[in-house]
C-alpha positions as CSV (number, residue, x, y, z in Angstrom):
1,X,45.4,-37.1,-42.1
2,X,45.7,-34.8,-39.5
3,X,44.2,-31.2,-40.3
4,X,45.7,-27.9,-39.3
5,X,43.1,-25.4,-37.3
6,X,45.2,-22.3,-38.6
7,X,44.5,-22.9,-42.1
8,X,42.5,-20.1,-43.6
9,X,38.7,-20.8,-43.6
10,X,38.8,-23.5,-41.6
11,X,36.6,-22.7,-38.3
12,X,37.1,-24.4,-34.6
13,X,33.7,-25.5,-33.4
14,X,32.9,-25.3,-29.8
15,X,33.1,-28.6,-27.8
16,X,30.5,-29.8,-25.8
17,X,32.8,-28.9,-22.6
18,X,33.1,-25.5,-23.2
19,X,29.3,-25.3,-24.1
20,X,28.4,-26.3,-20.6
21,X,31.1,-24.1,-19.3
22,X,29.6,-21.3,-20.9
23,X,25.9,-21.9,-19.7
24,X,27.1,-22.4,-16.5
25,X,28.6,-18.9,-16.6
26,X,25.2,-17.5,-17.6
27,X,23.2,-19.3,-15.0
28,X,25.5,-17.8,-12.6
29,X,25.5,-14.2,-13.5
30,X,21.3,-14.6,-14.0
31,X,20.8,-15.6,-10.3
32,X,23.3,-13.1,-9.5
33,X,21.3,-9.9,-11.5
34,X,18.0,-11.2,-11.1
35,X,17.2,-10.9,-6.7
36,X,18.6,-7.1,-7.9
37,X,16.5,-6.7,-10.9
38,X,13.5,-8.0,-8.4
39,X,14.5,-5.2,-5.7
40,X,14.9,-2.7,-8.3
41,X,11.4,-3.3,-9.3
42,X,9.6,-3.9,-6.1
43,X,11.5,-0.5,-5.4
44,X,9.7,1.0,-8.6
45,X,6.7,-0.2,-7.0
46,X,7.0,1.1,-4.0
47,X,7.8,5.0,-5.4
48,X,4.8,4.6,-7.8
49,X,2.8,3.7,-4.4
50,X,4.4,6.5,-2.4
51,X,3.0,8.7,-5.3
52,X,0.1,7.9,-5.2
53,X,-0.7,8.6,-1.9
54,X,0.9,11.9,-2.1
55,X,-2.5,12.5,-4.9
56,X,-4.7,11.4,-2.3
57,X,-3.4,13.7,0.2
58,X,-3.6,16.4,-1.9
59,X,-7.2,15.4,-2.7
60,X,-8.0,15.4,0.8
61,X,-6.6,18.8,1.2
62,X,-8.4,20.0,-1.7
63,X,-11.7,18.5,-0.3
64,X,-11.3,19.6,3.6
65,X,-11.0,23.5,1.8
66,X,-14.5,22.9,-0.4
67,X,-15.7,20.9,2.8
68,X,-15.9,23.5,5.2
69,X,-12.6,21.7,7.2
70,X,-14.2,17.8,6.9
71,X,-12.8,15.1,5.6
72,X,-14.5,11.6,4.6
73,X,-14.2,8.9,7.7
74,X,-15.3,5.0,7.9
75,X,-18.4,4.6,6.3
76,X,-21.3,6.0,4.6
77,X,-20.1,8.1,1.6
78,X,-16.3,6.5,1.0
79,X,-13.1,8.3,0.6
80,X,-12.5,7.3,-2.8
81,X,-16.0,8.9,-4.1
82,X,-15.4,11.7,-2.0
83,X,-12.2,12.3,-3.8
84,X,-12.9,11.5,-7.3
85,X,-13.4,15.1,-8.5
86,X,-10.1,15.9,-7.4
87,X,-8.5,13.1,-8.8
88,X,-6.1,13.6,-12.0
89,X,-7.4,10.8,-14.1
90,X,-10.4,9.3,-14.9
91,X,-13.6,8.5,-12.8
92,X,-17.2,9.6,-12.9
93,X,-19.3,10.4,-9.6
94,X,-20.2,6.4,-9.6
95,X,-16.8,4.6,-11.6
96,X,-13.6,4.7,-10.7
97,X,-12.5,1.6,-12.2
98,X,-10.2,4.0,-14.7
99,X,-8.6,5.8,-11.5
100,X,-4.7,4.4,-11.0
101,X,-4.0,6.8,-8.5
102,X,-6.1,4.3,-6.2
103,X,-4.3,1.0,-6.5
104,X,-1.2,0.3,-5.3
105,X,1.4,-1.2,-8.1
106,X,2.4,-3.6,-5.9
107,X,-0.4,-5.1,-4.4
108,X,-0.5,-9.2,-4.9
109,X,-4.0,-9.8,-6.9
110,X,-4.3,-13.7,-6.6
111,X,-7.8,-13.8,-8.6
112,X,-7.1,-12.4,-12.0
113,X,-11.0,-12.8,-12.3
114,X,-11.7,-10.3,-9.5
115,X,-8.6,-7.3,-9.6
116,X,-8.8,-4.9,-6.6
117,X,-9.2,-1.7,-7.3
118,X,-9.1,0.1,-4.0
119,X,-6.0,-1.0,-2.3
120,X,-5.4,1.6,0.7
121,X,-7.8,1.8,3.8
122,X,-9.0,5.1,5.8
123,X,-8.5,5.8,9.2
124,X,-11.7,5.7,10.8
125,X,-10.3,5.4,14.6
126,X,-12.1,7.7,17.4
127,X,-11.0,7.6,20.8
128,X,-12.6,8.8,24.1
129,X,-9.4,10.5,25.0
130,X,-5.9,9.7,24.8
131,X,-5.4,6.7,27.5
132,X,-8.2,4.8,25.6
133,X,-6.1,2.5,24.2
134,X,-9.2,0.5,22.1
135,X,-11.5,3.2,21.0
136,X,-14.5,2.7,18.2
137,X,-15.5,3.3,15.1
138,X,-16.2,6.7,13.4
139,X,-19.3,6.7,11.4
140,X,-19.1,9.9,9.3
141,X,-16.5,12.6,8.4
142,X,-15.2,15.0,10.9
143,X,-13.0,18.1,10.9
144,X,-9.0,17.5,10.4
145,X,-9.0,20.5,12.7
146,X,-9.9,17.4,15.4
147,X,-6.5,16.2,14.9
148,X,-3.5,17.2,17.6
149,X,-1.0,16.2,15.5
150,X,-1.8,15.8,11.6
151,X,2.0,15.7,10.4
152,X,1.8,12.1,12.5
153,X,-1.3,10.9,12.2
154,X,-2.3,8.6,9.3
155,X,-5.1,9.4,7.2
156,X,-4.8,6.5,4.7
157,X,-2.3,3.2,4.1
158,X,-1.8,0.0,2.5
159,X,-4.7,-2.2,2.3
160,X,-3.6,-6.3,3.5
161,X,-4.4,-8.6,1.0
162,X,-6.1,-12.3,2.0
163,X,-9.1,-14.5,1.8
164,X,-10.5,-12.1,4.8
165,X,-10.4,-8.7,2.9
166,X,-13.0,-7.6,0.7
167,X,-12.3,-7.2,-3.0
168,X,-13.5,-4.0,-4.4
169,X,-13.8,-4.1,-8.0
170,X,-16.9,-1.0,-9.0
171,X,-19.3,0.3,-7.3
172,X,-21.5,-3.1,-6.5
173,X,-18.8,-3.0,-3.6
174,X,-18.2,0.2,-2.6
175,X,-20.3,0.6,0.6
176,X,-18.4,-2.0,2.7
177,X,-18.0,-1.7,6.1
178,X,-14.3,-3.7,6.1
179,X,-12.1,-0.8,4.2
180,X,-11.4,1.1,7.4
181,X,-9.7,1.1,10.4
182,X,-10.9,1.1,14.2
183,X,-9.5,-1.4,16.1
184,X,-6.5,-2.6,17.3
185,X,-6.9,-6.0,15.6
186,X,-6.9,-4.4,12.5
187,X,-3.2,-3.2,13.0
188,X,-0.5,-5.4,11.4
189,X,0.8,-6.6,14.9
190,X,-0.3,-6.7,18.0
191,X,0.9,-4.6,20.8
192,X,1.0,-4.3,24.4
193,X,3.5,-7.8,24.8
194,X,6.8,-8.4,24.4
195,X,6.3,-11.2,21.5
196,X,4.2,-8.9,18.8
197,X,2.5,-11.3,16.8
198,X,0.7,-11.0,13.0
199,X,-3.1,-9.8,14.0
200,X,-5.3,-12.5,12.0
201,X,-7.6,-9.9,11.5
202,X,-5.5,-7.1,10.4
203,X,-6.9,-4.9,7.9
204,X,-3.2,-2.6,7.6
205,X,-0.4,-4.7,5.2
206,X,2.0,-6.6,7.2
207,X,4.7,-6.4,4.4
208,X,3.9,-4.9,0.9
209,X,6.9,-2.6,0.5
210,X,10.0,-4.8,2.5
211,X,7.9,-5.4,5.5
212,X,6.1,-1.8,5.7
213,X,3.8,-0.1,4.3
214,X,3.5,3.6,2.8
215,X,0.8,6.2,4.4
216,X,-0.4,9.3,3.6
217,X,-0.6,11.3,6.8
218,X,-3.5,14.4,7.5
219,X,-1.1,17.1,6.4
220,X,-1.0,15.4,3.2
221,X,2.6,14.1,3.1
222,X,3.0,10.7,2.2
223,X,5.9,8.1,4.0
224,X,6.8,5.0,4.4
225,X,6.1,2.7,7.8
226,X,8.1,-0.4,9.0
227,X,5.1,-2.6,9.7
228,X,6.0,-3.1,13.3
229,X,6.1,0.6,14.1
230,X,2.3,1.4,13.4
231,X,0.6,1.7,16.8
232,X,-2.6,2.7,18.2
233,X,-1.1,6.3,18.7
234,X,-0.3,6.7,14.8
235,X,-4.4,6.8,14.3
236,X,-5.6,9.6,17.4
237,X,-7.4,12.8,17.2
238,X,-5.6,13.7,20.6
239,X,-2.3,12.5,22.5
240,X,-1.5,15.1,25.3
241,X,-5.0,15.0,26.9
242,X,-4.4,18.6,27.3
């Protein structure tokens, strides 16, 4: 006996057919939304980041006024001890596990045993004038009067991540003399060629925001940097040798 679907209270069930059909749909709009879901938030990331750095530079204004014009370079007494008291959140003299403000959202931890806390590196590049193109390492703080051109020079950036780079999670590993920068080999890419290849000892990330990196500069505004455009000059006290 054959039975009519339009009688009353008598419901069609889905075949299999239209089952797949209809997962089929789904999958398709998923991996559709889901690269622009993942932009959207590596995007959040990024601002968050940007943010962050725009603290620190305040921070290092803040510091350079109660510091008689110096701000913290290289080693000896780290940036991010210098700045704690002018930091927003958290921290004591000695721990600033609790301080956000110092880690990047989007950096990669591949330990989950060992999380980084301190994700940007300082700018601890001196030059003996401006045609040295290799220049040394800065020791101790000096004035941000020093600087020719604070509004393009960075102060601090994006930290690479790798089995080179130190991890820094408290104060058993704050005094490390491998969270600034000096040399050209600690740039993302190498320059003076016409092929610019990854630096294997580069201490600046080569790609965590879309292949750049955000920076706050020495007038305290913070930006973001295609990783290819950071050169030597981005890190001098002087450019004009005037």
């Amino acid at each position: 006996m054959e039975i009519c679907l339009s009688r009353r209270g008598v419901r069609r069930a889905f075949t299999l057919i239209e089952l797949l059909v209809v997962v089929a749909i789904i999958a398709i709009l998923a991996s559709l939304l889901l690269p622009a879901l993942g932009r959207a938030k590596a995007k959040g990331k990024a601002v968050q980041c940007l943010n962050n750095l725009k603290q620190m530079g305040l921070a290092m204004l803040m510091y350079s006024d109660d510091s008689d014009g110096y701000i913290p370079r290289g080693n000896g007494h780290p940036w991010f001890l210098a700045y704690m008291p002018y930091m927003p959140e958290g921290g004591t003299a000695k721990d600033f596990r609790a301080v956000r403000i110092y880690r990047c959202a989007g950096y990669p931890d591949t330990d989950w045993r060992r999380r980084q806390i301190i994700t940007y590196v300082i700018n601890a590049w001196k030059f003996t004038g401006p045609k040295d193109k290799v220049g040394s390492e800065q020791e101790g703080p000096s004035r941000i009067t020093a600087f020719e051109i604070p509004s393009d020079t960075i102060h601090l950036t994006d930290n690479e991540n790798g089995a080179w780079r130190p991890i820094v999670t408290g104060y058993q590993d704050a005094i490390t003399d491998l969270n600034d920068i000096w040399s050209p080999a600690h740039l993302p890419y190498s320059e003076g060629s016409t092929v610019r290849r990854l630096n294997p000892e580069r201490r600046v990330a080569a790609g965590r925001h879309n292949e750049g990196v955000n920076s706050v500069f020495l007038d305290g505004h913070a930006r973001y940097l295609k990783s290819r455009a950071i050169v030597t000059d981005l890190w001098r006290e002087v450019r004009s040798g005037g």
